[in-house]
Each structure stands twice: as C-alpha cells, then as structure tokens.
PDB file of the backbone (N, CA, C, O) and the ligand in Angstrom, with CONECT records:
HET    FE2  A 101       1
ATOM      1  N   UNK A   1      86.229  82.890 116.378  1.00  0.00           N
ATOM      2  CA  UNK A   1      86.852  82.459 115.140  1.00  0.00           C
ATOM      3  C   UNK A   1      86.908  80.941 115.056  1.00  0.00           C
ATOM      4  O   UNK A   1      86.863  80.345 113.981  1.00  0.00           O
ATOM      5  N   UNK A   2      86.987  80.462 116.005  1.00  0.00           N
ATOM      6  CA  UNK A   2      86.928  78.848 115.860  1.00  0.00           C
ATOM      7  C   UNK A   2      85.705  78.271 115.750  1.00  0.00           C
ATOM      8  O   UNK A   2      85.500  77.291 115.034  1.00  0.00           O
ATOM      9  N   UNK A   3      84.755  78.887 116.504  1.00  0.00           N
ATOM     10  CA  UNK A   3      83.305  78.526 116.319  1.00  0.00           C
ATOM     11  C   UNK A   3      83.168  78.870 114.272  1.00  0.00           C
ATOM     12  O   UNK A   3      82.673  78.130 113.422  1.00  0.00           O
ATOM     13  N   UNK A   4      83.689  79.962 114.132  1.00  0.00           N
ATOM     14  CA  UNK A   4      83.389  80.305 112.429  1.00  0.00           C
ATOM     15  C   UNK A   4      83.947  79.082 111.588  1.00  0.00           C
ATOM     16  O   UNK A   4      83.397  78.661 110.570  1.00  0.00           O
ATOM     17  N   UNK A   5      85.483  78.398 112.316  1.00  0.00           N
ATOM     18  CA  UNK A   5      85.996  77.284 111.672  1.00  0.00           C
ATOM     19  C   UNK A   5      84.748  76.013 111.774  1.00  0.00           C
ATOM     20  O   UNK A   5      84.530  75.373 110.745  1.00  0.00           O
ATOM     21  N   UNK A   6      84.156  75.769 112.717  1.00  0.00           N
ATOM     22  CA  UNK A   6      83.461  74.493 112.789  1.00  0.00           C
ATOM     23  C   UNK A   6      82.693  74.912 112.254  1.00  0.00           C
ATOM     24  O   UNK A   6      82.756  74.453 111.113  1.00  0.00           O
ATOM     25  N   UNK A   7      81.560  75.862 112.389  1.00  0.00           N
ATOM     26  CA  UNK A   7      80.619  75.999 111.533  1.00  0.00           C
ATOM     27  C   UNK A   7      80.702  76.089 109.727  1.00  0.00           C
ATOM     28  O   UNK A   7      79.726  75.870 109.010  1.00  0.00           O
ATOM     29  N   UNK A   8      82.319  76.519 109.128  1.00  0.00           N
ATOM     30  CA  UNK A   8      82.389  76.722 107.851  1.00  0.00           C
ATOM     31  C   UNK A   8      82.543  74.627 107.477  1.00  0.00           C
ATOM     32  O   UNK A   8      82.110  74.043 106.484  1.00  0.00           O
ATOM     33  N   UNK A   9      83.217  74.073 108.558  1.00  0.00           N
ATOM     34  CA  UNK A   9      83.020  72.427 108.367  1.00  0.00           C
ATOM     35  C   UNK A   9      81.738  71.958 108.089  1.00  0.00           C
ATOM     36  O   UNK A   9      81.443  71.432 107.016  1.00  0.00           O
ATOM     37  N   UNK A  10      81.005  72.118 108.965  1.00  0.00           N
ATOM     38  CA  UNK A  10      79.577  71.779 109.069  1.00  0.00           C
ATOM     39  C   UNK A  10      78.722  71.784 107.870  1.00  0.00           C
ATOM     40  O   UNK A  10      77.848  70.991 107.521  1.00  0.00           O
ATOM     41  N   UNK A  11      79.167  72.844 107.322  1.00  0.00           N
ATOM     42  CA  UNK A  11      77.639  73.800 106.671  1.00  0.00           C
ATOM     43  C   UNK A  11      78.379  73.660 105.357  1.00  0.00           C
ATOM     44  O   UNK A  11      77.553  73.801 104.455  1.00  0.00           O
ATOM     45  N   UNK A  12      79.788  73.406 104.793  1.00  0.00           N
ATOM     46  CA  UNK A  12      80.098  73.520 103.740  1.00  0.00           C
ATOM     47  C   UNK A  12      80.588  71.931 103.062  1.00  0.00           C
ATOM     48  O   UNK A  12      81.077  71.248 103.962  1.00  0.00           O
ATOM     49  N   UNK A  13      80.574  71.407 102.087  1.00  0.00           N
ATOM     50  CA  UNK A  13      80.971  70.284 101.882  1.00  0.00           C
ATOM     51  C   UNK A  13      82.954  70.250 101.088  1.00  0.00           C
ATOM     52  O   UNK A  13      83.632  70.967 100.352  1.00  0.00           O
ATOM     53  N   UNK A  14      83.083  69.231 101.685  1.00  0.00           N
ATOM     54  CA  UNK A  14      84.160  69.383 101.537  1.00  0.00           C
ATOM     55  C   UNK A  14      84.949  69.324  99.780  1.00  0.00           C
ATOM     56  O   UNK A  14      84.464  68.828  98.763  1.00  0.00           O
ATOM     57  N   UNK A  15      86.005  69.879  99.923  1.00  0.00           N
ATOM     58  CA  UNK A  15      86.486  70.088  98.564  1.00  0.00           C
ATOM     59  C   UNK A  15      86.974  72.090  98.676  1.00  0.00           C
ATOM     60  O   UNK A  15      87.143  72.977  99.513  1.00  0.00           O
ATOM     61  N   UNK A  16      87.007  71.824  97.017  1.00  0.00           N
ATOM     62  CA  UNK A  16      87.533  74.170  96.853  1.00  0.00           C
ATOM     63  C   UNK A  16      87.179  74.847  97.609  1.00  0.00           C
ATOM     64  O   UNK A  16      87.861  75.473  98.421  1.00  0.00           O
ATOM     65  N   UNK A  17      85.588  74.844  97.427  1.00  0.00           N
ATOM     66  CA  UNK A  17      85.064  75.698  98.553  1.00  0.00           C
ATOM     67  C   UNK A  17      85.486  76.028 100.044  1.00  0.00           C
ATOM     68  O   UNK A  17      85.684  77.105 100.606  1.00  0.00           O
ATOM     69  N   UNK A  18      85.555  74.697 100.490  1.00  0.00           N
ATOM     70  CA  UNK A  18      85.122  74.529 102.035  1.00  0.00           C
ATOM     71  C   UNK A  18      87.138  74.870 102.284  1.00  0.00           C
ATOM     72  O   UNK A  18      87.572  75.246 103.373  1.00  0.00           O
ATOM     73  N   UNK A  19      87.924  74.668 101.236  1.00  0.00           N
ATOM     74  CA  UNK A  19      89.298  74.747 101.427  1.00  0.00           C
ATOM     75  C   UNK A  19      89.464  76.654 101.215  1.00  0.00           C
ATOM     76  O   UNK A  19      90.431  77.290 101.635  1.00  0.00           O
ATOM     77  N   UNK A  20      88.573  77.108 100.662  1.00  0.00           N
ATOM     78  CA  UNK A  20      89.250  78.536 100.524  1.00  0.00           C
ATOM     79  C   UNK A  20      88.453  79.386 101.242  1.00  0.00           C
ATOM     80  O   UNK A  20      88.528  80.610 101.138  1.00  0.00           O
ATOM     81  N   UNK A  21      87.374  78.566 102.272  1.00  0.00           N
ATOM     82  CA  UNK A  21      86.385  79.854 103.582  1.00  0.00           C
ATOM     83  C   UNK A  21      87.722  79.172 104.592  1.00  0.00           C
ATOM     84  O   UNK A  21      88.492  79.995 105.088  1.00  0.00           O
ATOM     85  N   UNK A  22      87.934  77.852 104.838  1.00  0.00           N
ATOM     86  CA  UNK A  22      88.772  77.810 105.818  1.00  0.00           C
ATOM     87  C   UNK A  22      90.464  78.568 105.465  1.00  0.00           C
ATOM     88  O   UNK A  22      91.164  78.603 106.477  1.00  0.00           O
ATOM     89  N   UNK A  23      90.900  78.943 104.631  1.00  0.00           N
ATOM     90  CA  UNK A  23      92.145  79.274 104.073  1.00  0.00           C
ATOM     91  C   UNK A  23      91.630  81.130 104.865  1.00  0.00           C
ATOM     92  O   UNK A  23      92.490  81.837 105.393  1.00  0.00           O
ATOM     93  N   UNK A  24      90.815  81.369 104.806  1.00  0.00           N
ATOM     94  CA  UNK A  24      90.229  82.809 105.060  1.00  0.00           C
ATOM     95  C   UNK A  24      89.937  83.057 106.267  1.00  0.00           C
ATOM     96  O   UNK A  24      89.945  84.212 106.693  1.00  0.00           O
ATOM     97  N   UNK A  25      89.620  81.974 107.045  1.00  0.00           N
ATOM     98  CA  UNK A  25      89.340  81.732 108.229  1.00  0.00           C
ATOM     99  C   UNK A  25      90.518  81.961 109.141  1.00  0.00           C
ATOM    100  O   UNK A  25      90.558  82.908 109.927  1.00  0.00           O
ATOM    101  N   UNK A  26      91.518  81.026 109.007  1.00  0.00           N
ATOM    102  CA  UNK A  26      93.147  81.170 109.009  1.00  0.00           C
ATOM    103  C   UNK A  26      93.865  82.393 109.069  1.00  0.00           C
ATOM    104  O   UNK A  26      94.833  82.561 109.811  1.00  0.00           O
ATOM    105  N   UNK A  27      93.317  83.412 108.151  1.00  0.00           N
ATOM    106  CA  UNK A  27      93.701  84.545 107.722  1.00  0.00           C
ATOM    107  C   UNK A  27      93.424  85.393 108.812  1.00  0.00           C
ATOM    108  O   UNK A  27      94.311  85.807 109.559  1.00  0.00           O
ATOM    109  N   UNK A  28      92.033  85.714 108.957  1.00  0.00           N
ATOM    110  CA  UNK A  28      91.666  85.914 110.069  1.00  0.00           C
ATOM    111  C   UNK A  28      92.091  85.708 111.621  1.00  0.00           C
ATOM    112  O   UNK A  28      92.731  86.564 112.232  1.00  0.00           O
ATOM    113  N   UNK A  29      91.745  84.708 112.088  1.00  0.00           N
ATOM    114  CA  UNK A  29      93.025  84.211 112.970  1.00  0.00           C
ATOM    115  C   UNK A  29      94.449  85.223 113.034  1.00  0.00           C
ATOM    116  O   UNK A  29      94.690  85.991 113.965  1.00  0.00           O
ATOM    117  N   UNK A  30      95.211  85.050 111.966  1.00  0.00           N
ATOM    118  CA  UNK A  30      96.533  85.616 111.672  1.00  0.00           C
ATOM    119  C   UNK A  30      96.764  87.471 111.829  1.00  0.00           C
ATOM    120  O   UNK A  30      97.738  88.092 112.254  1.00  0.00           O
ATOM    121  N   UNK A  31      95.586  87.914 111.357  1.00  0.00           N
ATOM    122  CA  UNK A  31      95.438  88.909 111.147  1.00  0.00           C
ATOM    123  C   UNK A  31      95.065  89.964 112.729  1.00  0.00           C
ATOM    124  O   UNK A  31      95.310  91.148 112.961  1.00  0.00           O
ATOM    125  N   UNK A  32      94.406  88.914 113.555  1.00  0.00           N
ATOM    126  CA  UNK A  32      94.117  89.187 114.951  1.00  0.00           C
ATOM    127  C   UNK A  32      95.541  89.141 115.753  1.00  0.00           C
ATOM    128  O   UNK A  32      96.011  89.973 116.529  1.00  0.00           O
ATOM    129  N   UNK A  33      95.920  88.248 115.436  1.00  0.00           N
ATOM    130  CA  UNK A  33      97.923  88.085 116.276  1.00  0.00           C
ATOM    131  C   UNK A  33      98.241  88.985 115.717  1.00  0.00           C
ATOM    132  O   UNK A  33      98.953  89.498 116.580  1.00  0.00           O
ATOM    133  N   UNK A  34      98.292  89.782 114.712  1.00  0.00           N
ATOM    134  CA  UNK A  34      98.965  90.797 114.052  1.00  0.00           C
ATOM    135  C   UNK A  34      98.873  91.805 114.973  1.00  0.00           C
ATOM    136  O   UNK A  34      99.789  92.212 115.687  1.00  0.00           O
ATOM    137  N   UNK A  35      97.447  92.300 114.931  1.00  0.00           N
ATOM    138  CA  UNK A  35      96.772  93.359 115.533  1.00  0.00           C
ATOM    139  C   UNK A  35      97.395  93.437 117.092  1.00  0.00           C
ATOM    140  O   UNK A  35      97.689  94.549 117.530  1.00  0.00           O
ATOM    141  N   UNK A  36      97.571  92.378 117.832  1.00  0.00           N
ATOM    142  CA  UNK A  36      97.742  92.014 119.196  1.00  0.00           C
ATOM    143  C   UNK A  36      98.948  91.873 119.512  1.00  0.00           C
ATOM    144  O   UNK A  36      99.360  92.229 120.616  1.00  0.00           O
ATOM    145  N   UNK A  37      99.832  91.249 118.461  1.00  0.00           N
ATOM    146  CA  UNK A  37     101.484  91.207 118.972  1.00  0.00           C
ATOM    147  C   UNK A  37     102.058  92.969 118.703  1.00  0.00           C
ATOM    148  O   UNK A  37     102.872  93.683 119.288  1.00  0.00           O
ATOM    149  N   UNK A  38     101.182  93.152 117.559  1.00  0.00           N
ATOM    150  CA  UNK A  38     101.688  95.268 117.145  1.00  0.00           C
ATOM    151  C   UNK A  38     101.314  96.140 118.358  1.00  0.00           C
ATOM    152  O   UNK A  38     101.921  97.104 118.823  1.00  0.00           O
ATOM    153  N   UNK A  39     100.248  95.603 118.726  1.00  0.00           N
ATOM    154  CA  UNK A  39      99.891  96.477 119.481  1.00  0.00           C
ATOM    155  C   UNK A  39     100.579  96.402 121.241  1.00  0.00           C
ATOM    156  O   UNK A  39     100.799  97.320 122.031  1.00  0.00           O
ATOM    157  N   UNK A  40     100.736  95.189 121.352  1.00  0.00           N
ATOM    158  CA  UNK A  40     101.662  95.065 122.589  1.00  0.00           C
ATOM    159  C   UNK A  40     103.437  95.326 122.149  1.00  0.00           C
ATOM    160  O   UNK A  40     104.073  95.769 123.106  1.00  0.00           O
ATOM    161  N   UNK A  41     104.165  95.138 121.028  1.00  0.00           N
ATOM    162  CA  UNK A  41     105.287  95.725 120.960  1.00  0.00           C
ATOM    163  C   UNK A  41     105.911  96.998 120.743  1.00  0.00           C
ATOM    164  O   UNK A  41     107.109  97.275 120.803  1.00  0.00           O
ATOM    165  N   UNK A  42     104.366  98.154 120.333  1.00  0.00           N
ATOM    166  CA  UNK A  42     104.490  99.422 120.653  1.00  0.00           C
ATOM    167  C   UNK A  42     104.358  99.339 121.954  1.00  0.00           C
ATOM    168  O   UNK A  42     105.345  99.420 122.685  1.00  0.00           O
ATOM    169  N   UNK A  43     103.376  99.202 122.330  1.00  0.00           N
ATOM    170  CA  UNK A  43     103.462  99.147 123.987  1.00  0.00           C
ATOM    171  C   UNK A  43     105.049  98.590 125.105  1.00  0.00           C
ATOM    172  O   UNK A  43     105.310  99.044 126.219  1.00  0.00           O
ATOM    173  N   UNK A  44     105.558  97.920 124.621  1.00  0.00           N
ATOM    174  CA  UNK A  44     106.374  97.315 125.108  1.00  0.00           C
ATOM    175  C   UNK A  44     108.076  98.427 124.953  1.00  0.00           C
ATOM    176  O   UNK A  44     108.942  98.643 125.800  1.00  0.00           O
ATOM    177  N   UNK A  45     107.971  98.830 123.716  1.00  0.00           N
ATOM    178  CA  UNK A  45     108.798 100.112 122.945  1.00  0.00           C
ATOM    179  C   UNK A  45     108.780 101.145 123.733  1.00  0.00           C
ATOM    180  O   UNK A  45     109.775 101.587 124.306  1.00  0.00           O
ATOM    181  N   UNK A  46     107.262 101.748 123.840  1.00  0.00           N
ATOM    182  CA  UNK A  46     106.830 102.645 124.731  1.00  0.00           C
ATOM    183  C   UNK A  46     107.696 103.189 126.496  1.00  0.00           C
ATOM    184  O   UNK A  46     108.050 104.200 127.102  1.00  0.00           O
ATOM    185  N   UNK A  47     107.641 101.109 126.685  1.00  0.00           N
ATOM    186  CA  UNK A  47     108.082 101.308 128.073  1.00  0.00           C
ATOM    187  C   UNK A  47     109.487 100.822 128.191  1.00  0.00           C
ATOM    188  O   UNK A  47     109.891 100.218 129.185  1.00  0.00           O
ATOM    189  N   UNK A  48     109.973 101.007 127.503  1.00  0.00           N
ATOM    190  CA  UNK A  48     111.581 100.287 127.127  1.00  0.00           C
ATOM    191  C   UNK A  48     111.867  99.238 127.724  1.00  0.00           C
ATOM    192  O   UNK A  48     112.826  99.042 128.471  1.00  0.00           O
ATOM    193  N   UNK A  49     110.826  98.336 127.335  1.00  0.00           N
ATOM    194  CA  UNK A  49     111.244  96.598 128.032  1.00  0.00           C
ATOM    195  C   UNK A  49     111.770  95.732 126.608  1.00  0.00           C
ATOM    196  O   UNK A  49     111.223  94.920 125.862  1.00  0.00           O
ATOM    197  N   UNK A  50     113.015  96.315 126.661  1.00  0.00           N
ATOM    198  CA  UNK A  50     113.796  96.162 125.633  1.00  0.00           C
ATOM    199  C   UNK A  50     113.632  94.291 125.449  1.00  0.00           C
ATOM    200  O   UNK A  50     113.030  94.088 124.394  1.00  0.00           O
ATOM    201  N   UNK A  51     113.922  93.197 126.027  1.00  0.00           N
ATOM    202  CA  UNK A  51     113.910  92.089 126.311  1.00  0.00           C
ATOM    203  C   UNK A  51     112.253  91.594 125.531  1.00  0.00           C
ATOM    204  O   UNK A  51     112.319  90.771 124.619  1.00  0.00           O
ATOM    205  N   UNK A  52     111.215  91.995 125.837  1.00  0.00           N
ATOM    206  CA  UNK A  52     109.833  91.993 125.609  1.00  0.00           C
ATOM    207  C   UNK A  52     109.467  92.599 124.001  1.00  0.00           C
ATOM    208  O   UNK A  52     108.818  92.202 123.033  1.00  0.00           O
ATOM    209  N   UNK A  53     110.077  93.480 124.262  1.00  0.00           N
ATOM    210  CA  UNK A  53     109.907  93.819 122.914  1.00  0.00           C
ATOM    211  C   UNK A  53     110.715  92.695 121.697  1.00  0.00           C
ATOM    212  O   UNK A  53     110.079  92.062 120.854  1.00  0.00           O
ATOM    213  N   UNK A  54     111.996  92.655 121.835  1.00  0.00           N
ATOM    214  CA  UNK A  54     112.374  91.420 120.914  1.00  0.00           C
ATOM    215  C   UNK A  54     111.881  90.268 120.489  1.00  0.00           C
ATOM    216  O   UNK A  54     112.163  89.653 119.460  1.00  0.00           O
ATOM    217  N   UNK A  55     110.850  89.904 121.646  1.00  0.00           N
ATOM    218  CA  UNK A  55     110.155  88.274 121.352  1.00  0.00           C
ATOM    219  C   UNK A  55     108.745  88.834 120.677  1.00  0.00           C
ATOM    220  O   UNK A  55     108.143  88.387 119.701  1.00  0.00           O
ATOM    221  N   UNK A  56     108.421  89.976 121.537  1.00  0.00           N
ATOM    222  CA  UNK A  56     107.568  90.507 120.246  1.00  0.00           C
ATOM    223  C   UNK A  56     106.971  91.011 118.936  1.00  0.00           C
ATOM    224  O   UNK A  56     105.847  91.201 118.472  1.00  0.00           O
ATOM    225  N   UNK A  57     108.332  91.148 118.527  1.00  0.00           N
ATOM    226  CA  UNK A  57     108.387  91.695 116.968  1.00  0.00           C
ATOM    227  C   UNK A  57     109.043  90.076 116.840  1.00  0.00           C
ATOM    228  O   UNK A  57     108.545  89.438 115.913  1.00  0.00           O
ATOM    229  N   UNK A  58     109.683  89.630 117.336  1.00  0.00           N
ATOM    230  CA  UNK A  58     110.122  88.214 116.488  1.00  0.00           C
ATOM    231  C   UNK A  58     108.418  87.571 116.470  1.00  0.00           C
ATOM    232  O   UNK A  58     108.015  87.502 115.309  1.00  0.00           O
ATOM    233  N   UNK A  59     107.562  87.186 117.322  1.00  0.00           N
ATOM    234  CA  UNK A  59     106.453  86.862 117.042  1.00  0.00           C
ATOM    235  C   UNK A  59     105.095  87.370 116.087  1.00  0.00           C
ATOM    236  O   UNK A  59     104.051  86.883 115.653  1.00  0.00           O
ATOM    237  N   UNK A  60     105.910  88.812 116.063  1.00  0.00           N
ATOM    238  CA  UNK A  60     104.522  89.583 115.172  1.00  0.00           C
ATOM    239  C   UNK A  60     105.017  88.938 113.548  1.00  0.00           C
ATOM    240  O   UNK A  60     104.267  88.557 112.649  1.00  0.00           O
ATOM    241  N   UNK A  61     106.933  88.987 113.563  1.00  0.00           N
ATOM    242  CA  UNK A  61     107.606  88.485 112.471  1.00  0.00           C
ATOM    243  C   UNK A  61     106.852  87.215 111.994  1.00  0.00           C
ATOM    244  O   UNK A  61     106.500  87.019 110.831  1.00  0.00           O
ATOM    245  N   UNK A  62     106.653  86.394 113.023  1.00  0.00           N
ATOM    246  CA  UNK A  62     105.966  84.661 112.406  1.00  0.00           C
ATOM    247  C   UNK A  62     104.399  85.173 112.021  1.00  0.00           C
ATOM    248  O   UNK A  62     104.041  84.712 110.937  1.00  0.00           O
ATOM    249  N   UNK A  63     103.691  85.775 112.486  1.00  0.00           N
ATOM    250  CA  UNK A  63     102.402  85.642 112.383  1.00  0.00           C
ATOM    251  C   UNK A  63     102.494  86.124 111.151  1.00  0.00           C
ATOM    252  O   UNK A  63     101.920  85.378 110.357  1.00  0.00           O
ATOM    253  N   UNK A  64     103.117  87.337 110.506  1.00  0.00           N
ATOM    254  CA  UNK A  64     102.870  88.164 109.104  1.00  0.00           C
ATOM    255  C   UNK A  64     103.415  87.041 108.617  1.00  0.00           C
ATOM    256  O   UNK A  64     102.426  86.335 108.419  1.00  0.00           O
ATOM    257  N   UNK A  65     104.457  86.363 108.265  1.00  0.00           N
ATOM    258  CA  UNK A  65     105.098  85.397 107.505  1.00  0.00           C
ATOM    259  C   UNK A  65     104.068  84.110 107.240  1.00  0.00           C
ATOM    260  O   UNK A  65     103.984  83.489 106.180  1.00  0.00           O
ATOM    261  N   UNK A  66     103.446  83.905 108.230  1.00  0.00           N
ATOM    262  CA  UNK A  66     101.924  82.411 108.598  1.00  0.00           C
ATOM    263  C   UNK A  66     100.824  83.075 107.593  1.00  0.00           C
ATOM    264  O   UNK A  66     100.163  82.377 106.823  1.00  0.00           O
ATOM    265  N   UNK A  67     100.662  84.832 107.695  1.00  0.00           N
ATOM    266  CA  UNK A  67      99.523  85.287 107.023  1.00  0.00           C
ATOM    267  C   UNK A  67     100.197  85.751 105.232  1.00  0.00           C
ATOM    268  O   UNK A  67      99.427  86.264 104.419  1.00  0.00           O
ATOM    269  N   UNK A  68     101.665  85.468 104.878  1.00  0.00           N
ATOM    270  CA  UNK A  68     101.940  85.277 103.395  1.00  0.00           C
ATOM    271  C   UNK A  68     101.371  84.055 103.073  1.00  0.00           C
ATOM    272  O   UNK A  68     100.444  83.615 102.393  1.00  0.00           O
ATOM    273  N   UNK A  69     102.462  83.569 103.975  1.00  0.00           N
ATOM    274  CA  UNK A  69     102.010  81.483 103.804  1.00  0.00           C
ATOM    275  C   UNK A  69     100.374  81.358 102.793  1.00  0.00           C
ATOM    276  O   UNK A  69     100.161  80.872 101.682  1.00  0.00           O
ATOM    277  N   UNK A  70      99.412  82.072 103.841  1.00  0.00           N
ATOM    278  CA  UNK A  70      98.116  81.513 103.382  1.00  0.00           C
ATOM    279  C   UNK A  70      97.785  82.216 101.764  1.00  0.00           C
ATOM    280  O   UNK A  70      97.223  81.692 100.802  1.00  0.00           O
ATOM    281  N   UNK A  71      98.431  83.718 101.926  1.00  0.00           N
ATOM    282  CA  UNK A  71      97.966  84.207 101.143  1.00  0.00           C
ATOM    283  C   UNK A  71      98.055  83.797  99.328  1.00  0.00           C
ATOM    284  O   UNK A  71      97.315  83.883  98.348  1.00  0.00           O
ATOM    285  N   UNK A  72      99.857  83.182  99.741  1.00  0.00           N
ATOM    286  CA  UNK A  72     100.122  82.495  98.825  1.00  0.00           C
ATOM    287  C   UNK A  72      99.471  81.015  98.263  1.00  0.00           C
ATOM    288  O   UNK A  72      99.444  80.723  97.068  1.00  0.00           O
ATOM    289  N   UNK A  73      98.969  80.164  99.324  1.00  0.00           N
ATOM    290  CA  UNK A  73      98.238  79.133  99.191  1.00  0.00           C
ATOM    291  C   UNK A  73      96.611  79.467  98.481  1.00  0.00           C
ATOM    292  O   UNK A  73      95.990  78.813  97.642  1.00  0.00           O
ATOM    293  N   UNK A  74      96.280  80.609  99.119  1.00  0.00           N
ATOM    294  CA  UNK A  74      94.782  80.683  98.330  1.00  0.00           C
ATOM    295  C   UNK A  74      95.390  81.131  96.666  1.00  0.00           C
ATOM    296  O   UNK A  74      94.959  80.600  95.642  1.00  0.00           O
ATOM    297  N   UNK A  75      96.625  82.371  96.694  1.00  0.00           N
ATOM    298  CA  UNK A  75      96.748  82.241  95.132  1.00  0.00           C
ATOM    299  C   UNK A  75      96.993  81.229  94.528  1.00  0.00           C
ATOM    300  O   UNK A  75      96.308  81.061  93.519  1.00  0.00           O
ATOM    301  N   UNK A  76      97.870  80.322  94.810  1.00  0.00           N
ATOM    302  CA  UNK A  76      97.957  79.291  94.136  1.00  0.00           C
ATOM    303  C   UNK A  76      96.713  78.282  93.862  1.00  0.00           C
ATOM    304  O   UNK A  76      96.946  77.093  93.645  1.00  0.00           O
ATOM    305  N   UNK A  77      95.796  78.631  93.873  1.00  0.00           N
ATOM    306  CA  UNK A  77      94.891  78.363  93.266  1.00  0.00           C
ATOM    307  C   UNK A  77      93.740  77.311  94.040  1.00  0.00           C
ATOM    308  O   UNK A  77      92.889  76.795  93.316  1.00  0.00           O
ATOM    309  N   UNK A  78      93.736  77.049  95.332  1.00  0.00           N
ATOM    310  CA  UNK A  78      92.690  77.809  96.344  1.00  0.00           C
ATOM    311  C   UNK A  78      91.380  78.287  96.068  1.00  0.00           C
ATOM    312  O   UNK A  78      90.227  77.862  96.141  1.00  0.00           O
ATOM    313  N   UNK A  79      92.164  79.659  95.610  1.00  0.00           N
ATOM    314  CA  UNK A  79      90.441  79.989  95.064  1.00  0.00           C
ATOM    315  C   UNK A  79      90.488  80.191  93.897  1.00  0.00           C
ATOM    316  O   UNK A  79      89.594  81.034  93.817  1.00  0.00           O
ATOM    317  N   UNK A  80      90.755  80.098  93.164  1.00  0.00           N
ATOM    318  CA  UNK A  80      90.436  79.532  91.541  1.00  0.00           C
ATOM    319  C   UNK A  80      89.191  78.301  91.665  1.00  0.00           C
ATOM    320  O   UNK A  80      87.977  78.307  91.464  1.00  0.00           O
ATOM    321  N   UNK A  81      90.295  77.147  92.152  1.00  0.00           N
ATOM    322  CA  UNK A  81      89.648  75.845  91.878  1.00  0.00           C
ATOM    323  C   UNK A  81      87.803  76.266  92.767  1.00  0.00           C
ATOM    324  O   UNK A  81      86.753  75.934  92.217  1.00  0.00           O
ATOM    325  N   UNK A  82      87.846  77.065  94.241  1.00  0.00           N
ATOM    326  CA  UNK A  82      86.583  77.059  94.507  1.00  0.00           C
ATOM    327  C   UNK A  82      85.840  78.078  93.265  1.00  0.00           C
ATOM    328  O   UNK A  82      84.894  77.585  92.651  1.00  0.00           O
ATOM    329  N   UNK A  83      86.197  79.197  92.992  1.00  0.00           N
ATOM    330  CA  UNK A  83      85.200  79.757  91.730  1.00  0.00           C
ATOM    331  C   UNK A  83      84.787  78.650  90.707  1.00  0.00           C
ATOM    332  O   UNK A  83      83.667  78.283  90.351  1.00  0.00           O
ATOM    333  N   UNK A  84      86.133  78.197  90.316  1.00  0.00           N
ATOM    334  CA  UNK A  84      85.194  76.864  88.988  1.00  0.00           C
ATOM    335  C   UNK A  84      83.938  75.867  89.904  1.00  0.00           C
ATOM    336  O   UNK A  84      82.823  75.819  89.384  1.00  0.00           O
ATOM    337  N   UNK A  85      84.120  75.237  91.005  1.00  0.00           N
ATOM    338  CA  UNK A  85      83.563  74.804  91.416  1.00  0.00           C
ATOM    339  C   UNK A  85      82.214  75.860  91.877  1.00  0.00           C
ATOM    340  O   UNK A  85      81.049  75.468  91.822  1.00  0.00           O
ATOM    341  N   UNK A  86      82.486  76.819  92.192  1.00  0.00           N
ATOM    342  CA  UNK A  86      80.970  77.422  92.599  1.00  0.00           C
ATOM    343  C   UNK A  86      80.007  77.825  91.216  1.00  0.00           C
ATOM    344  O   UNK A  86      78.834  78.165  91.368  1.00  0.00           O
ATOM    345  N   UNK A  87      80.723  77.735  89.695  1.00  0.00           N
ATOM    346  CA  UNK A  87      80.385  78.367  88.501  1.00  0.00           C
ATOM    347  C   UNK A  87      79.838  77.223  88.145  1.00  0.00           C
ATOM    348  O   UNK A  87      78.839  77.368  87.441  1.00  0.00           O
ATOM    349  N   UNK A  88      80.262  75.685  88.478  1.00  0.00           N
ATOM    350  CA  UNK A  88      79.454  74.947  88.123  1.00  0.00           C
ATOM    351  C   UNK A  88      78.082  74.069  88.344  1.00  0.00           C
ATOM    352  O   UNK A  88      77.320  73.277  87.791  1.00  0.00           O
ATOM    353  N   UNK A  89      78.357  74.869  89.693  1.00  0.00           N
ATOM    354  CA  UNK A  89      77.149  74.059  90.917  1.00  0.00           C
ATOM    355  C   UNK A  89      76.134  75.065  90.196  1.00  0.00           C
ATOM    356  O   UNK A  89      74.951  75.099  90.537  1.00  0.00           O
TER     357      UNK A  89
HETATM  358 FE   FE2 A 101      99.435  82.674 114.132  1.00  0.00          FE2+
END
C-alpha cells in the first residue's frame, strides 16, 4: 500500500486527481486496520483477555472514525473537484 502511495505521486500530477487516488489510498490503509484490529479483538473476546480486548476495540474505534474522516473529506468535494478536472482534460 505504500508502494501504491508513491507510485499514485509519481505517475499522477498533482492537484483533484492525485488528491482523491491518495484520499483512497488512505482508505485502504484504514480499511486493512479494520480488518486486523476486528479480527484480533474477536480473537482476544474469544480468549477472555479482557485487558487486550479493550485497547482493541478502542483502536478498531480510531481506525473506523480515521476511515469517516476520509470518507467525509472525499465527499466534501475531493472528488467532485477531480471529476471536473478529469471532464476537462
Ligand atoms: Fe489507521
């Protein structure tokens, strides 16, 4: 995923565009901690490591809240501004 971040730098010029593959990129990212903090705080539930489990749902808590954050940033217009920009190129 970070290699996908440098390469979306590289290859894209900066401005809408290059702001709403990296806004997605991010997402991604976010969406993997999701997958990984859920899946270790069932696990953690599972084995009643009551202590483990708390920092884990408090952390799965930040990552979903990091993956509104973005979601709200690309609505706000994110990707709007890249569609006008790709409609005019
Ligand atoms: Fe995160």
């Amino acid at each position: 995923m970070v290699e996908e971040g440098k390469e979306i730098i590289e290859s894209i010029q900066a401005g809408p565009v290059r702001d709403a593959a990296l806004i997605g990129g991010a997402q991604k990212v976010e969406h993997y901690e999701i997958a990984a903090y859920g899946t270790l705080a069932a696990l953690a539930k599972q084995l009643g490591y009551k202590d483990a489990l708390k920092l884990l749902l408090e952390t799965l808590a930040e990552e979903k809240a990091t993956d509104e954050k973005l979601t709200r940033l690309a609505e706000q217009g994110g990707n709007q501004r890249a569609a006008r920009e790709q409609k005019a190129a």
